[in-house]
C-alpha positions, -999 to 999 in steps of 0.1 A, spaced: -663 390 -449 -634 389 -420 -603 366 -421 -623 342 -398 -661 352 -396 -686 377 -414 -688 407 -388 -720 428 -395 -715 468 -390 -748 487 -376 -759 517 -391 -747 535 -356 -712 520 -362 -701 531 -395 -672 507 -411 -644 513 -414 -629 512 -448 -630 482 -467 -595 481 -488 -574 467 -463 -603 446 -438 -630 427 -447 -606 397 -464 -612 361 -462 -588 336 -455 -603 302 -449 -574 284 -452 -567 297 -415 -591 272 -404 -563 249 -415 -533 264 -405 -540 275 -369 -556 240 -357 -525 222 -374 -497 249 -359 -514 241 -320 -510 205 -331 -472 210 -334 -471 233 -302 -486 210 -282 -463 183 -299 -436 200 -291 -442 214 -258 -453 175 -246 -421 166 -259 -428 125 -263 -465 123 -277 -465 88 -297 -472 93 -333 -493 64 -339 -520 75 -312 -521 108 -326 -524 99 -365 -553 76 -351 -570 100 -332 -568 129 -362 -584 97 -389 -618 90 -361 -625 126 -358 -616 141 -392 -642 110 -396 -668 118 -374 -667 154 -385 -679 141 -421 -705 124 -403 -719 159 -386 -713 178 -422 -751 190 -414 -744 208 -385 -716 232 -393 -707 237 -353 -700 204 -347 -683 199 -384 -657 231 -371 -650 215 -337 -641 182 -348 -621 192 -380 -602 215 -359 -596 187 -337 -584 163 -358 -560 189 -375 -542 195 -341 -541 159 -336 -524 156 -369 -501 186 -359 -489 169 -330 -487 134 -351 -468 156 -376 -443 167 -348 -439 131 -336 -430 120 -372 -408 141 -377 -388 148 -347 -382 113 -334 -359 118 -308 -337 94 -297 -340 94 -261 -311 69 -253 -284 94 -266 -296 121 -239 -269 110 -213 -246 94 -236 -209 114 -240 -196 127 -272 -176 101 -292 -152 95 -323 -172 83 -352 -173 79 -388 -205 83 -410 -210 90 -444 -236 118 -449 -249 142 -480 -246 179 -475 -282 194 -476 -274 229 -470 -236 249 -462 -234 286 -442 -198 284 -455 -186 297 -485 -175 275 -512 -145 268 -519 -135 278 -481 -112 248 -461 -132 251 -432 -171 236 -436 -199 239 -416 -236 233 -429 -262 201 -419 -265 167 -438 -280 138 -437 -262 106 -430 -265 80 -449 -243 52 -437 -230 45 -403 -213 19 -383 -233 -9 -370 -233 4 -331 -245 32 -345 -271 25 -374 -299 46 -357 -281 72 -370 -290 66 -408 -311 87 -421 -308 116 -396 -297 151 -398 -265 162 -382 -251 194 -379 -213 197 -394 -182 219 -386 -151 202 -405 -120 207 -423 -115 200 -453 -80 186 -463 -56 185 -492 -69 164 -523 -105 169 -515 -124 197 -533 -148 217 -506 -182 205 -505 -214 217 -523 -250 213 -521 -252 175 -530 -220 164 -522 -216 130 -502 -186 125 -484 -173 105 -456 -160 118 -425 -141 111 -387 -151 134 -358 -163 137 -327 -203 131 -324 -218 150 -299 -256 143 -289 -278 181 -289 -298 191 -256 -334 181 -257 -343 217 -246 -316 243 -250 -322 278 -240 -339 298 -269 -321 319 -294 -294 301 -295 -278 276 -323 -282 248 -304 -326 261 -299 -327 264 -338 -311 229 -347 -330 211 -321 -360 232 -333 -353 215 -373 -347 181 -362 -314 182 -354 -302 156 -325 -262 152 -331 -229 177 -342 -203 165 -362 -170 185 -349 -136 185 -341 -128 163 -372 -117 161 -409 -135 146 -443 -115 112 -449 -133 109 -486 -157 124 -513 -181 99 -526 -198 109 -547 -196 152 -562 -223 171 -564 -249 172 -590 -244 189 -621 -274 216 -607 -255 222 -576 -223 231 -592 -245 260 -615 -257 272 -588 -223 276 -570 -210 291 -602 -240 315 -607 -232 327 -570 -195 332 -576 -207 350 -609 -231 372 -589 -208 380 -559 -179 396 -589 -207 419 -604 -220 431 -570 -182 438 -557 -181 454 -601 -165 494 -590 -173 487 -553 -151 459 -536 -116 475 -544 -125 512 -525 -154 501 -502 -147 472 -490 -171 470 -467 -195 485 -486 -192 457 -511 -198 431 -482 -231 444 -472 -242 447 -503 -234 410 -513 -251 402 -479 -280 424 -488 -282 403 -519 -270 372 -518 -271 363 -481 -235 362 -478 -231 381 -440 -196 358 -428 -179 389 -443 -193 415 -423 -163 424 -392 -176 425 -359 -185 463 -352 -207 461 -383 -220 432 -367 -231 443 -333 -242 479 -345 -267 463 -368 -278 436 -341 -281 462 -313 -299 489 -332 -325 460 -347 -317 458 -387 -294 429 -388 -325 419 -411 -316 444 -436 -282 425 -443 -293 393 -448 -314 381 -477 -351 380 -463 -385 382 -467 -381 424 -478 -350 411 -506 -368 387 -517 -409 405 -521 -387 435 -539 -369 410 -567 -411 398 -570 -423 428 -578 -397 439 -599 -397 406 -623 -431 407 -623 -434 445 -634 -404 440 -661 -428 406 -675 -458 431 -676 -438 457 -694 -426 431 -720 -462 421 -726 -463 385 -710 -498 369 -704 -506 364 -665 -503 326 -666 -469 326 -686 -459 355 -668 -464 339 -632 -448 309 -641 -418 326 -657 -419 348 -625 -418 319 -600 -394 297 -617 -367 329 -621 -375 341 -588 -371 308 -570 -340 300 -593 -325 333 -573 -332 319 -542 -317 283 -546 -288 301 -563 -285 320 -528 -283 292 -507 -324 285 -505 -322 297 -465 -354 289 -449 -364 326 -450 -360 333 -484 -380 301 -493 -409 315 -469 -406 348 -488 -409 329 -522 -438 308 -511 -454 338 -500 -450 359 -529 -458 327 -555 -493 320 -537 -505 358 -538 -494 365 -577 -512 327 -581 -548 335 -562 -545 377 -585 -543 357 -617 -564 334 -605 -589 356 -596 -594 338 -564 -594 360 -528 -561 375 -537 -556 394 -508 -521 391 -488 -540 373 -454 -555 346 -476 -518 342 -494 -501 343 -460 -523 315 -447 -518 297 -477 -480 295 -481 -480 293 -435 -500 259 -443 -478 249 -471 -446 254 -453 -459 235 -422 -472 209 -439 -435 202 -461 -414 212 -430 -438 211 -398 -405 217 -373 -395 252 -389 -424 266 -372 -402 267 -338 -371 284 -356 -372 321 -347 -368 329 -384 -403 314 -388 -419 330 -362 -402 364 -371 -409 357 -406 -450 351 -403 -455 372 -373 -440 404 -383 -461 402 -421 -495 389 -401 -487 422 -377 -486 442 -409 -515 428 -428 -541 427 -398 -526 459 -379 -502 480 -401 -522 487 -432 -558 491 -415 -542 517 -392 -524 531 -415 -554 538 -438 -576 546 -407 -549 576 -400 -549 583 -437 -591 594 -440 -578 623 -416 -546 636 -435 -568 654 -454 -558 691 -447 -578 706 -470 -613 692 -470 -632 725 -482 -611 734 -510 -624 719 -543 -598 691 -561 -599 715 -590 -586 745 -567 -560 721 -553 -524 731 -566 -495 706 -572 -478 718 -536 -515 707 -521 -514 677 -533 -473 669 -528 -482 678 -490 -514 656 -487 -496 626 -503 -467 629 -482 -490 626 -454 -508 601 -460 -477 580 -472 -457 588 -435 -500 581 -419 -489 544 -433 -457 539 -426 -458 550 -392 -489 528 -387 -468 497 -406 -438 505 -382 -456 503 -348 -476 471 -358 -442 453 -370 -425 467 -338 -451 453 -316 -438 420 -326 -404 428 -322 -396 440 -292 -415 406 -277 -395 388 -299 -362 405 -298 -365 399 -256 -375 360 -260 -354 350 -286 -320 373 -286 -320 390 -246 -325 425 -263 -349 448 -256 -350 478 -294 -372 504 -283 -351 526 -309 -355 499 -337 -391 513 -345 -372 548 -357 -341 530 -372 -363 506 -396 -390 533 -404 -361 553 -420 -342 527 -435 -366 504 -447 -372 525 -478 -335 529 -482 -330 493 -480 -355 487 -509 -339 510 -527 -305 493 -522 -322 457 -531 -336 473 -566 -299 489 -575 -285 454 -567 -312 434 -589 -305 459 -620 -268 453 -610 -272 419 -614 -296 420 -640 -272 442 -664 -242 426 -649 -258 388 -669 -266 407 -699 -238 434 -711 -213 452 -706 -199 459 -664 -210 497 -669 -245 498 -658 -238 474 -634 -207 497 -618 -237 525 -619 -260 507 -602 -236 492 -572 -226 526 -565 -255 540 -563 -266 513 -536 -230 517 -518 -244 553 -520 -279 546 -498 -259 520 -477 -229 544 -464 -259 564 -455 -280 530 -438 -246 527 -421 -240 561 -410 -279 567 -393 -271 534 -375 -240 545 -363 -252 578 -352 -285 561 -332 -271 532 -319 -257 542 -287 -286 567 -276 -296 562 -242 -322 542 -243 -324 528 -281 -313 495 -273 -306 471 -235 -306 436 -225 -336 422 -207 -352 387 -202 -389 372 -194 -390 365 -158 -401 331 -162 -396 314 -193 -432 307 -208 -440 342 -206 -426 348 -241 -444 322 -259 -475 331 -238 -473 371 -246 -466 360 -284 -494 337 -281 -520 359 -273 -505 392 -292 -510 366 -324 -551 360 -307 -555 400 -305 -542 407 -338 -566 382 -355 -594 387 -331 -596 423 -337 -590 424 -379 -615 396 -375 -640 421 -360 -631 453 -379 -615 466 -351 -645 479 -334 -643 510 -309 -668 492 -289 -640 463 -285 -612 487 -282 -605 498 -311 -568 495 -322 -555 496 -287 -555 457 -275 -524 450 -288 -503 480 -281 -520 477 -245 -511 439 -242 -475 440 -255 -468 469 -227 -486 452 -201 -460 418 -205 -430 443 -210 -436 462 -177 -448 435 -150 -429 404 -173 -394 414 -177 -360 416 -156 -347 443 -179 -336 464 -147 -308 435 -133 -297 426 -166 -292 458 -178 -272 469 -147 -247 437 -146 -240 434 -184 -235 474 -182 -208 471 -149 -195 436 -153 -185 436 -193 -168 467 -191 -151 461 -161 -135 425 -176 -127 444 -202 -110 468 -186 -88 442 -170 -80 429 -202 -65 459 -211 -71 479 -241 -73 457 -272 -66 460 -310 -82 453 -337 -70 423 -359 -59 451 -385 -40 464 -360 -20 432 -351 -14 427 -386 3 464 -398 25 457 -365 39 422 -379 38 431 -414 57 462 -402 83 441 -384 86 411 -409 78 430 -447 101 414 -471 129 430 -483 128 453 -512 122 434 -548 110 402 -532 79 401 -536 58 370 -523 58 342 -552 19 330 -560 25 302 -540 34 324 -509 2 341 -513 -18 313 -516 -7 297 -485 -14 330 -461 -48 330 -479 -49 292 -466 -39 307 -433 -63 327 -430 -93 305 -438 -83 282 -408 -78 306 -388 -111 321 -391 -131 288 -393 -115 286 -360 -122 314 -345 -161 309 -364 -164 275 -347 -153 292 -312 -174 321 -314 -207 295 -320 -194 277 -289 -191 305 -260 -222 322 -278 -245 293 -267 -228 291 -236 -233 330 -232 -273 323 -247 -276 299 -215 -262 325 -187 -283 350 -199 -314 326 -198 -303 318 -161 -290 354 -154 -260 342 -139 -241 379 -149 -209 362 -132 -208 335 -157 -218 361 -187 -184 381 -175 -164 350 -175 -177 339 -209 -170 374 -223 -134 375 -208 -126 338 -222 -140 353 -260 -119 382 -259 -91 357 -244 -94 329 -271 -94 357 -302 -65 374 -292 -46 337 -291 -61 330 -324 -47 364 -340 -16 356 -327 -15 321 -340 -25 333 -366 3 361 -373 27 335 -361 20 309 -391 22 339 -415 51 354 -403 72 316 -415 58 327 -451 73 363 -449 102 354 -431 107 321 -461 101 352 -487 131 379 -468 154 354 -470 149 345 -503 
């Protein structure tokens, strides 16, 4: 049977095979129904919540009473399960409408840390919380979630997971409808109504838990083995590798940065949904080798695996990646449908029933849509293309030498991955236009050659890490060079690809519902046609590839965008004359201002450039997340003018900050020359 219905081949049209299509997953009679729920919920904007929760109770009520007449039972449980979706959205969401013209303001709340995208133990914190005490004139703020960027002063340890704290800074109140891929879209998009900036932490009130603190430790512990050989040659080496593994990306400098985002594998250095399905399989074939039973085994599995992620920072991605991998090794053991659409569906409905407004992050989407595109697309092409790799059909298997068989497999193994690569890309390219400006036509080559290599990299780091816990640092030193082997070479294809005419451009929708409406109905085609065994009759494979091209060519403004941001960026910076890198800057004053001969900088000395620096970049962190929603919202408009300003006042504001920078150090050096 199909992922929605029970499609009958005739004897005229043969079908096609069955390992791949042909799975159930009734739990997407759930899912869909609830996720248009929360679309509609969110596109409304205002829907009451107490209507809607009404309205889902009298027709998940009336379906019970049609139970004998399945057509009507369908219609009105899917009814009622959008109606609960949008109640859902209500619930959760509840905007406070008042603040929408209200001005930012000085304020102090008291609020636990949920999650940090700073490092511990940095000076500078940013992450979201949750405040739990506020002000009288402004107690609607208890209990809501506020996104943080604060320093943290002298006599108060940096914050952890768990870690309640007071604070005075300026509140700002969120857009209600910020352009898309920006900061500002994803924190509105998770609930998110206030920023807390531009301020200090006054107190700690409470330290974190006694969990939170392992897991800061165990991070700290994994980051040393992972940098084990590496860190001190390879710097950079070392930082994607902790990124690849641990999530940790703030170290990555800003070339490394916009080669990987331009060429399309940024996902590649940030734990995800690939890191994250590797560790899985590789805990759960080092359980099988050691003999475990299936139940222990899983549970063993699960509880190690999602140790890993909270130990990681538990980002939203990684959590969908453990969900999905937990419900698929749960339904094999089982013995239920294991298939991977049944445990997509399950874990899609889990997640949106725990956290209903991370379905309009773009991590979600990407998340779900790319693995859907695989499942539904990728594989049943791919094993479609394989029945006709076989280049030797007359020759008897018995005849067939090892070289026939090397060449057969090899082709059948590329028949696949090609056929995984342009499903996944189909998503992306809609995707990558909607939700980041960019248009990666080259992105389908890049990831079909690296995703292999980055697999290989995320099994040398887990045996890193595994041996690292275990004994002695030598098999750990083996195994990070041997993935700072496979990543010089990631980095080097990259570099080599990424500025082909053609691999990568900015372009926007024309209008803005045409990305949500192109996704929309790519998701439709994808499940309409694995639903019907992709039937030559209806088109065979060709809906999708023939949708996506038909929004890309009449949908976008690629041709504009890509002619200003091509003739107005370079020209501004052009008249900013030719810039150097922050290395650069700092071999020029440490050239001028070394300290003398046999005085060398105390401990102390050290510690406060160190401290220098972390301010300084926190700065220049906070800045960059500032101009880059303002850049987000000039692209959305297409006001290029504005883009080039934006762009000139970036390059403007880092060079001031390097300098500032430089100047607070160069007090410490000069304090060290003279002794």
């Amino acid at each position: 049977m199909s992922v929605l219905a029970s499609p009958a081949f005739t004897a005229a049209e043969p079908a096609p095979p069955a390992r791949t299509l042909g799975h159930r997953a009734p739990l997407l009679h759930l899912a869909l129904p609830y996720f248009a729920g929360l679309a509609a919920g969110h596109a409304a904007g205002s829907i009451p919540a107490g209507p809607m929760l009404a309205a889902a109770l009298l027709l998940a009520a009336a379906a019970l009473l049609f139970s004998a007449r399945p057509a009507f039972w369908a219609l009105l449980l899917h009814l009622a399960l959008g109606a609960a979706g949008a109640a859902s959205h209500a619930l959760h969401r509840d905007w406070l409408g008042d603040w929408d013209l209200l001005p930012p303001r000085e304020a102090e709340l008291e609020f636990r840390v949920d999650r940090l995208y700073s490092s511990p133990g940095e000076r500078r914190a940013n992450g979201l919380g949750r405040v739990t005490r506020a002000p009288p004139h402004l107690a609607d703020l208890t209990g809501r979630r506020v996104s943080f960027a604060l320093t943290v002063p002298p006599g108060i340890d940096p914050p952890l997971r768990g870690t309640h704290l007071a604070a005075r800074a300026v509140l700002t109140p969120l857009p209600r409808a910020p352009p898309p891929g920006g900061f500002d879209a994803y924190l509105t998009g998770i609930g998110v109504q206030f920023r807390l900036q531009r301020g200090t932490f006054t107190a700690e009130i409470s330290p974190a838990g006694a969990y939170a603190r392992f897991c800061a430790a165990a991070a700290e512990r994994f980051r040393r083995i992972l940098d084990l050989g590496v860190a001190e040659r390879r710097p950079e080496l070392a930082a994607l590798l902790r990124g690849m593994m641990l999530g940790d990306t703030k170290e990555l400098d800003a070339d490394q940065r916009d080669r990987f985002q331009r060429s399309g594998t940024m996902h590649l250095f940030a734990i995800s949904g690939l890191n994250i399905g590797v560790i899985a399989v590789a805990l759960r074939s080092l359980l099988s080798l050691a003999r475990v039973p299936p139940w222990p085994a899983l549970a063993a599995g699960s509880a190690a695996l999602w140790l890993f992620v909270d130990i990681t920072g538990a980002s939203p991605s990684a959590v969908r990646a453990w969900a999905m991998a937990t419900f698929l090794q749960a339904a094999q053991v089982g013995r239920q449908p294991g298939n991977l659409v049944a445990a997509l569906a399950a874990s899609a409905l889990a997640v949106l029933v725990l956290e209903p407004l991370d379905a309009f992050s773009s991590s979600f989407l990407l998340s779900y849509a790319i693995v859907l595109a695989l499942l539904v697309l990728g594989l049943p092409l791919g094993e479609a293309w394989q029945e006709r790799c076989r280049l030797w059909p007359l020759l008897p298997e018995a005849e067939r030498s090892p070289w026939h068989r090397a060449v057969e497999a090899g082709l059948r193994g590329l028949a696949v991955a090609v056929a995984v690569g342009l499903a996944t890309t189909l998503v992306s390219l809609l995707t990558g236009v909607h939700f980041f400006g960019l248009l990666t036509p080259g992105s389908f080559v890049t990831n079909l050659l690296l995703l292999p290599a980055a697999t290989l990299v995320t099994l040398a780091g887990f045996a890193s890490l595994l041996a690292g816990l275990v004994g002695p640092d030598l098999p750990a030193v083996i195994a990070n060079h041997a993935a700072a082997l496979v990543l010089a070479g990631i980095d080097a294809v990259i570099t080599a690809t990424v500025d082909l005419p053609g691999f990568c451009f900015p372009a926007q929708f024309a209008a803005p519902w045409i990305g949500p409406t192109a996704l929309t109905l790519l998701f439709a085609s994808l499940l309409a046609g694995y639903a019907t065994g992709w039937r030559r009759r209806l088109g065979g494979w060709w809906p999708p590839f023939a949708l996506v091209a038909v929004f890309l060519a009449l949908g976008l403004e690629a041709e504009a965008a890509e002619t200003a941001l091509r003739v107005e960026v370079p020209a501004a910076v052009d008249r900013l004359g030719p810039m150097k890198s922050a290395y650069e800057l700092a071999m020029e004053r440490l050239a001028k201002h070394e300290p003398a001969p046999g005085r060398a900088l105390t401990p102390e000395q050290k510690a406060r450039l160190a401290d220098i620096d972390r301010v300084y970049q926190g700065r220049l962190a906070e800045r960059e997340i500032f101009l880059k929603q303002q850049l987000d919202a000039a692209l959305a408009a297409s006001n290029f003018e504005e883009v080039r300003k934006i762009q000139e006042q970036l390059a403007s504001e880092k060079a001031r900050l390097e300098e500032d920078r430089e100047a607070e150090k160069d007090k410490v050096r000069r304090e060290a020359e003279e002794g």
